[in-house]
N, C-alpha and C positions, 0 to 999 in steps of 0.2 A: 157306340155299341161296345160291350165288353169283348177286351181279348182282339179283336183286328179290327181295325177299321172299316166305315162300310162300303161296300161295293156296289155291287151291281145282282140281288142272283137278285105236257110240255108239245107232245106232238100237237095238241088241238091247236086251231085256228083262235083268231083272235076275236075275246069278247071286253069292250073297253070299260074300265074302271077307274075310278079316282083314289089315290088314298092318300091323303095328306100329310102322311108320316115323310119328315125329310123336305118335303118340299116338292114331292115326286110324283109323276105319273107313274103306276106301275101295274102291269099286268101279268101276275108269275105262271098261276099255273094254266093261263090261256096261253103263253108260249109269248110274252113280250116282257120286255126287262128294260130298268134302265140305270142309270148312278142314283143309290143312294148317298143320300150327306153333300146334293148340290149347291147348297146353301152355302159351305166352303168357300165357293167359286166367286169370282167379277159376276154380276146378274147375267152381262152380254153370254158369258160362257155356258154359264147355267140354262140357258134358254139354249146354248145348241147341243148341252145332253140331254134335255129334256127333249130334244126329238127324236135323239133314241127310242122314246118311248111312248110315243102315238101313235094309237091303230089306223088303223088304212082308212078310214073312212073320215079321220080328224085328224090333221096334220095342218100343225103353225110353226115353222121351225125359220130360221135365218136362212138355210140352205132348201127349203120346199124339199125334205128329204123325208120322205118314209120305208120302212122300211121293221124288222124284227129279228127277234135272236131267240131261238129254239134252247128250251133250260135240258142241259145234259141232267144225268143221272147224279153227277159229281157235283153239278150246283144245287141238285134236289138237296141232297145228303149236308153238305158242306153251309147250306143257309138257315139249316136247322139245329137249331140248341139241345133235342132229344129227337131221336130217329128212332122206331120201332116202326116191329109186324105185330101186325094181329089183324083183331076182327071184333065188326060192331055188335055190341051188346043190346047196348038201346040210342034209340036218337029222341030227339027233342022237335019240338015246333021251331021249324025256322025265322029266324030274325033278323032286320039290319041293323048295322051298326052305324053311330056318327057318323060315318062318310059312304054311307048310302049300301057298303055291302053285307048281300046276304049271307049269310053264315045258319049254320047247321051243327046245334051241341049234340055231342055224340057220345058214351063211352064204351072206350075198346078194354077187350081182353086183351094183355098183352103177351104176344109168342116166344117175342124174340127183340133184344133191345142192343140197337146198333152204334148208338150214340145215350149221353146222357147216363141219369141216375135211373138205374133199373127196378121198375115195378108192377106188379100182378095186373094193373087197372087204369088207365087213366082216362080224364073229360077233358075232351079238347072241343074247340068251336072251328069245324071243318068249312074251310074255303071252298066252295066249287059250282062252279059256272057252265052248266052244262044248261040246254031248254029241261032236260029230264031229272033237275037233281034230284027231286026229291024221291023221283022214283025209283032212281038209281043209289039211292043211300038204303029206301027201304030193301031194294033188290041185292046188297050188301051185305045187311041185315037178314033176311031174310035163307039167302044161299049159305051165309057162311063165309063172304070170300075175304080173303087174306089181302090187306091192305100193307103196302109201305108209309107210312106216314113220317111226316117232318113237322116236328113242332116248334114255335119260335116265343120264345122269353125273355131273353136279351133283351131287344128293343122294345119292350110292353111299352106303352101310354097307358096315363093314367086316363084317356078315355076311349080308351077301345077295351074288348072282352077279353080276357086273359085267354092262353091259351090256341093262340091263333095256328092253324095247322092243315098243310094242304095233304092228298092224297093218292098214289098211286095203285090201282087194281091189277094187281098179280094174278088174279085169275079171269082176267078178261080174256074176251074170244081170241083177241087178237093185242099182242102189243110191240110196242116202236118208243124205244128213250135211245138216245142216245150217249153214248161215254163219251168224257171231253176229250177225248183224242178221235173223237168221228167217227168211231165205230158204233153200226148199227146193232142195238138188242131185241131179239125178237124173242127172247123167252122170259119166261119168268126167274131159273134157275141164273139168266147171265145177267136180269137185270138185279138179281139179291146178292149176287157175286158180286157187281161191279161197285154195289152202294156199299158192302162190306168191306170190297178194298180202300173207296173213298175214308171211309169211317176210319181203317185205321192208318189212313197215310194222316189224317188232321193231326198236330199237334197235340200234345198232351194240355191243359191248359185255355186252349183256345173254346172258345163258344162258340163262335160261326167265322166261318170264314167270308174273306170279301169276296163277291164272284163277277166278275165282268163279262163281256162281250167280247170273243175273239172271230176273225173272219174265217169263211169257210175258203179252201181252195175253188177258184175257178171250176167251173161242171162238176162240183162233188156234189154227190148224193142223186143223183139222176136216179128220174123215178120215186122218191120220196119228200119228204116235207122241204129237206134243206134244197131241194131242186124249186122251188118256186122262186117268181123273180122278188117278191118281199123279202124271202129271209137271205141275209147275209151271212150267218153264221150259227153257232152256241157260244151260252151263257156258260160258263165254267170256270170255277177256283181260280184267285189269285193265287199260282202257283208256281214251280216253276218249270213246270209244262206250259202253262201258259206266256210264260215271260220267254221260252225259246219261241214258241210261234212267235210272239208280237216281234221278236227282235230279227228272225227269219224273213218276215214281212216287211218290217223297218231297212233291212239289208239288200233286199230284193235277192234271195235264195231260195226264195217259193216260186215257183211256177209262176208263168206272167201272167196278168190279169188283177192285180192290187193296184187300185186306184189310190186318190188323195184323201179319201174319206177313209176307205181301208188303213192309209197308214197315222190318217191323224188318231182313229180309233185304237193303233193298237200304242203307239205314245200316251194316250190316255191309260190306258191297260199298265200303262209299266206304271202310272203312280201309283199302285196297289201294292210295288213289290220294292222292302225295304230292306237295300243289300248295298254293299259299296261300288259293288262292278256295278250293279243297276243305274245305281246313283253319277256314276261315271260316262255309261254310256249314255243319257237324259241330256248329260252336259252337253256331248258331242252335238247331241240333237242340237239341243241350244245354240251351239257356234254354228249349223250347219246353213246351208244357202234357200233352202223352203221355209219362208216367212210363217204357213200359216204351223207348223211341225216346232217350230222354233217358240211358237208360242203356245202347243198343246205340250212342248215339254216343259217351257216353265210352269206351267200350271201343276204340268207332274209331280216336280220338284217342291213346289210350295207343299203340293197335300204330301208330299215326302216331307215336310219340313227342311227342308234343305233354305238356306238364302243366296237367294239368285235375284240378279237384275234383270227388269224385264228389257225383251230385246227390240232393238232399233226396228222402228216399219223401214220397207221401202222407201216410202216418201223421207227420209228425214236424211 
């Protein structure tokens, strides 16, 4: 992928899909995520980030672990190569593509352009997995209502549709995205707010950012999505918001309740972030006395490029 390496990037529940790009189970905007670019990995490893990324009703993992990660607003934004508002003009007869999903050609007016090269119009082929889509694209169309979109180009294949592009309804009855720091949005004003500051904390240069899986605190979000016993967390920016959580977690300066999964996951999390102190503290992990940590930070370190030895098992 241009510009960062790839990652990992929302209230719905989950609808399972396949999409062969990477080597990945991925489900974005049903609200499941998982590492792209697993293929990097030993296979053994790769198979247990790929359980990141299994819906609850299909799980094969090393660990019997299911489980999701709810996409903040900051990974909507940041996994997208062009981010606008607008609203649909016309839509198309829906189609699948090569790996089975449906898709929906639409073109928008555009309002307002957050990311990318700014222009009056564009056709995107809309992701979305709802029982009602099609009535709800027409219902889109038909109202008027101002969409968030994120389009992705970057990673085209040369056999999937150009254009691929998920969407948020700003003027739905009701709405919930979350910002990667776990505050809840319930307007439209603070969810356009928050994807605008996302938009320009990105780097100049960059095309999408990497976005991982970080855990949620213990009892957070009671009452809402992130309160069910599935999700662990949000999807949000290799950043360095994120690399204080993962390394707060790593530390044990979060409130208790981070297990071994939690910390393996958030050593995974730090090989997204290429800095010296990062790369210094992966080390520590490395020499440290948790066999299975010591080995999700060498792995950190490889997709950091760094050269490292892999470290002794127990047994040896």
């Amino acid at each position: 992928m241009d510009g960062a390496r790839a990652g990992v990037g929302a209230g719905e529940r989950m609808i399972f899909r396949v999409l062969a790009r990477a080597g990945c189970v991925f489900a974005r905007r049903a609200g499941l995520y998982c590492v792209r670019g697993t293929l990097e990995m030993p296979i053994w490893h790769s198979m247990r980030v790929l359980s990141w990324c299994m819906a609850p009703v299909l799980c094969v993992s090393l660990h019997a672990q299911v489980f999701d990660c709810v996409r903040s607003i900051d990974a909507f934004v940041a996994d997208g190569d062009v981010v606008v508002v607008g609203r649909i003009t016309t839509s198309g007869n829906s189609f699948h593509d090569a790996y089975g999903t449906k898709l929906y050609p639409i073109t928008l007016r555009v309002d307002e352009t957050l990311r990318g090269e700014a222009a009056r119009s564009l056709d995107v082929n809309l992701i979305l997995e709802f029982a009602n889509s099609d009535e709800r694209i027409r219902g889109w169309r038909e109202h008027g209502n101002r969409l968030l979109i994120a389009i992705e180009h970057s990673a085209q294949r040369a056999d999937r549709p150009p254009g691929l592009a998920e969407a948020i309804d700003l003027d739905a009855t009701s709405i919930a995205e979350w910002r990667a720091d776990f505050v809840l949005l319930k307007t439209k004003h603070d969810v356009l707010e928050a994807a605008r500051e996302e938009a320009r904390r990105i780097p100049a240069g960059v095309a999408r950012m990497d976005i991982v899986c970080i855990d949620k605190d213990k009892g957070f979000g009671q009452g809402t999505n992130l309160a069910d016993t599935m999700t662990i967390g949000l999807v949000v920016p290799a950043d360095d918001r994120m690399e204080a959580r993962a390394r707060s977690i790593l530390n044990g300066s979060r409130e208790p309740g981070f297990g071994s999964d939690s910390m393996y996951r958030s050593v995974e999390a730090l090989g997204h972030i290429d800095s010296e102190e990062n790369t210094r503290f992966l080390k520590q992990v490395l020499h440290g006395s948790d066999e299975r940590l010591r080995w999700g930070a060498y792995y950190a370190l490889q997709r950091l490029g760094v050269p490292v030895t892999a470290p002794q098992s127990a047994s040896h």
